[in-house]
N, C-alpha and C positions, 0 to 999 in steps of 0.2 A: 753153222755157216760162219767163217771168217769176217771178221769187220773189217770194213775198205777205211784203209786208211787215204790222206789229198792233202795237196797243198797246190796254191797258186803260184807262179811267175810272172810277178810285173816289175815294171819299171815304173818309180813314181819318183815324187821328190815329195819335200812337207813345202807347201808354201806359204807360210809362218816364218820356218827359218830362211827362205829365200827372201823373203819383202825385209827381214834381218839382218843377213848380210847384206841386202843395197845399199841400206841407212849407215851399215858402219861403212862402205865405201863412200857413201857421202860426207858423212862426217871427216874421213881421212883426208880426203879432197879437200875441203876447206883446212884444213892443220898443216898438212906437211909441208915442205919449204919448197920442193920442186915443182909441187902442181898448184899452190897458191896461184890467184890472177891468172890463171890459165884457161878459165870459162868454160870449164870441162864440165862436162854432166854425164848421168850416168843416171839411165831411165827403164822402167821396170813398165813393160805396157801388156796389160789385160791376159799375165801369166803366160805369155806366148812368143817374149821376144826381152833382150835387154838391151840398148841401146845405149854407147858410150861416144861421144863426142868430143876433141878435144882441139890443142894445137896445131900439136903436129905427131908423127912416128912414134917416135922415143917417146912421148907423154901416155902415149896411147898404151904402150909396151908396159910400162908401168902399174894403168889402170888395171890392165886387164893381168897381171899379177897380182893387185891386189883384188882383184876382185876373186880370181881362183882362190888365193889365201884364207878370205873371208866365208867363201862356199868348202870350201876344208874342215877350215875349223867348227863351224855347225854343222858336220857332220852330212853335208851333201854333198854329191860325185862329183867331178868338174866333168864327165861325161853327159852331163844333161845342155852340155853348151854347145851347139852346136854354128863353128863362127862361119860367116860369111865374108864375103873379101871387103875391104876398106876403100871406102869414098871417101869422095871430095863432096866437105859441106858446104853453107854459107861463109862467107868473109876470108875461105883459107883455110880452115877447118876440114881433118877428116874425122869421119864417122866409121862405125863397125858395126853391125848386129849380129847379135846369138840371137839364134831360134831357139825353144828352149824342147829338151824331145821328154817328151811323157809317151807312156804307152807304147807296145811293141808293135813295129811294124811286122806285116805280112812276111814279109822275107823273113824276117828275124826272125818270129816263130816259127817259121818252117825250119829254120836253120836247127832253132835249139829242139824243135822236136825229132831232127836226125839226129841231132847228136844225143839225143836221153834215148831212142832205140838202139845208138851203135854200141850204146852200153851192156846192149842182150841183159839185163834187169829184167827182171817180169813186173815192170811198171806200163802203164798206158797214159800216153800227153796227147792230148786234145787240144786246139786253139778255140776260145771264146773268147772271141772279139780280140781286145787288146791285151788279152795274158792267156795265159799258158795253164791249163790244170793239168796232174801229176796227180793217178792213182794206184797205187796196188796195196797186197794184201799186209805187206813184211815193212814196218817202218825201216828197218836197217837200208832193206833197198831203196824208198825213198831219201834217206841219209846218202848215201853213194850216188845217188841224181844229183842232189843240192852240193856237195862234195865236186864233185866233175866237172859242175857247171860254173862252180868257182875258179876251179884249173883254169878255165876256159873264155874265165870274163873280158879279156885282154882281147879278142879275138870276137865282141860280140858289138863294140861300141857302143853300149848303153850301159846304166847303172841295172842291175835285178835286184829286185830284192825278193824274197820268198815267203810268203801272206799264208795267212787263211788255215797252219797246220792243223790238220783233225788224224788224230790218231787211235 
């Protein structure tokens, strides 16, 4: 009998390098010339949300370019940001939060599971829970899944990444 080859579909980030890049956006924040005395903060709360606070518009516009920059450079998606619209804080001040997305939603899975059958693959995708398993017998054809679904990334709003190969 053939050995099942698998691999999993999730979205995750490292949150190491996330609590990493906040600090270097902290640290930026107090150096640079623009955002000096600006009282801007920029808050990492219980992996679920990052919270930027500052002057005004344009400071705001700033922060959150560096902060995409910093989430680049260690090597995580700027798709896990997910921004909500901008308030008005305390004293004059607006605020912004990102949600932060881990985990596939229902939809989403549904979505990539049509799309790894419209491949006609003799692979089979299952949803457990929040990722996605991917099995058949032919690793090539699991390569042509993770291949298509890369095509495809642009079109799913989440980072994937692809876990767990057993081949």
């Amino acid at each position: 009998m053939a050995k099942e080859c698998s691999f999993d579909i999730v979205s995750e980030y490292d949150k190491q390098e996330l609590v990493n890049a906040i600090d270097q956006v902290k640290r930026e924040l107090t150096s640079r010339f623009d955002l000096k005395n600006s009282n801007s903060e920029v808050e990492l709360e219980a992996d679920k949300a990052i919270t930027i606070t500052t002057n005004d518009e344009m400071k705001l516009k700033n922060i959150i370019d560096i902060l995409q920059t910093k989430l680049v450079k260690r090597n995580l998606s700027i798709k896990i940001l997910s921004p909500k619209s901008i308030e008005n804080a305390l004293g004059g001040n607006v605020r912004q939060v990102f949600e932060l997305k881990k985990g596939l939603s229902q939809e989403l899975a549904k979505t990539i599971v049509n799309d790894i059958k419209a491949t006609k693959l003799k692979v089979q995708a299952s949803i457990q829970g929040e990722q996605v398993r991917v099995t058949g017998k032919d690793k090539d054809d699991l390569q042509a899944v993770i291949q298509t679904l890369r095509k495809n990334e642009d079109k799913y709003d989440y980072p994937l990444q692809f876990t767990n190969y057993r081949g």
